[in-house]
C-alpha positions, 0 to 999 in steps of 0.5 A: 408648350410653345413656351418651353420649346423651339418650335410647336407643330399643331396638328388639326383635323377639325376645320373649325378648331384648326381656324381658331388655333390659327387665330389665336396663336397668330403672334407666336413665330414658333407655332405652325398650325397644321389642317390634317389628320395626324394619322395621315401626316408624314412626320418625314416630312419635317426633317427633325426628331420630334418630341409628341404631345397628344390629347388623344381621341379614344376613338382612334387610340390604336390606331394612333399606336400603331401610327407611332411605331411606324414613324418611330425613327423619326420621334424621340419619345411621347407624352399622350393622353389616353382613355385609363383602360386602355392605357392599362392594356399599354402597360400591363404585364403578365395579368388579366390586362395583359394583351396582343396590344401590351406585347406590341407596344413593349416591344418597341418602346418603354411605356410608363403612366406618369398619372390618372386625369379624372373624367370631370377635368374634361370638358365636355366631360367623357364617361370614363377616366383617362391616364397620361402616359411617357411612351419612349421607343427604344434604340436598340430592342432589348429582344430582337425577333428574327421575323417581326412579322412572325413574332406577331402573328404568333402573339395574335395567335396565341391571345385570340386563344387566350383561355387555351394552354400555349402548346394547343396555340403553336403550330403543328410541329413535332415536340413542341413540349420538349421546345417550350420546356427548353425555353423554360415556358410551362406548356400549361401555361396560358397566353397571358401568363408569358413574358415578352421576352419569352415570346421573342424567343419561342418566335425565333426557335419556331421560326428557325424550325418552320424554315428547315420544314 
């Protein structure tokens, strides 16, 4: 990488292997190996848009996700590792794959896995496969939600209930049927059978509805 780029950020929570990569990079000008834990770094801090290559832990994929969205202004986009499970959640539409996480994700960024890295090119070599993912945040949102908050909430909701009909998900509220069947959304339908961008628009209908109650 340091190679192809002006200038490389490396980031190390491991002591022992933050000392090696310091070592063995001493002679590059344009690397900086830097002891922390990515989860806790403020990317704010370097001042610059940056482009974010991660050989992730499994372990803290989530949370990883979760760190990227918040700093997203300050990323251009990201090439990641991540266990191939997992990365089908990311990417998955309408299907048995399809989750809160999926929705989350969508919603800010377009997410494409470029391949699959079988378990035996690791080593030590972990019990699963793992894919290697192109995440790339959108400039402007496709579907705005009128409370991002709410629209989450929402799609929590509905998934912690995933085997439940959509209607038996939403809140108490007067027609709910003659709502979902104006936004073209079977009210037989289950959480992973809607689209993102339904989901949007119910969370904005339902918001503007709950704030008049």
């Amino acid at each position: 990488l340091a190679k192809k780029v002006k200038f490389l950020y490396a980031i190390e929570v491991d002591f022992r292997l933050f000392n090696l990569l310091k070592e063995k990079f001493s002679s590059f000008s344009n690397i900086e190996v830097i002891y922390k834990d990515i989860l806790e770094f403020p990317l704010s801090e370097l001042n610059k848009k940056l482009v974010i290559f991660a050989n992730t832990p499994f372990q803290i994929s989530t949370s990883l996700i979760k760190y990227l969205i918040k700093n997203r202004s300050f990323i251009k986009k990201c090439f990641l590792t991540f266990q191939k499970e997992f990365t089908q959640k990311l990417i998955a539409k309408e299907s048995k794959d399809y989750t809160f996480l999926s929705c989350y994700i969508q919603y800010y960024a377009k997410v494409e896995k470029l391949f699959d890295i079988p378990r035996k090119a690791f080593s030590p070599s972990p019990k699963v496969d793992a894919s290697f993912i192109h995440l790339e945040f959108y400039l402007s949102l496709p579907y705005k939600a009128e409370n991002e908050s709410f629209l989450f909430r929402l799609i929590r909701r509905a998934f912690c209930k995933r085997r439940k009909k959509i209607i038996n998900a939403l809140p108490v509220l007067k027609n709910k049927e003659d709502l979902l069947s104006s936004l073209n959304i079977n009210s037989q339908a289950r959480a992973e059978q809607i689209t993102l961008q339904k989901y949007v628009f119910l969370a904005n209908e339902l918001y503007k509805k709950t704030k008049l109650v």
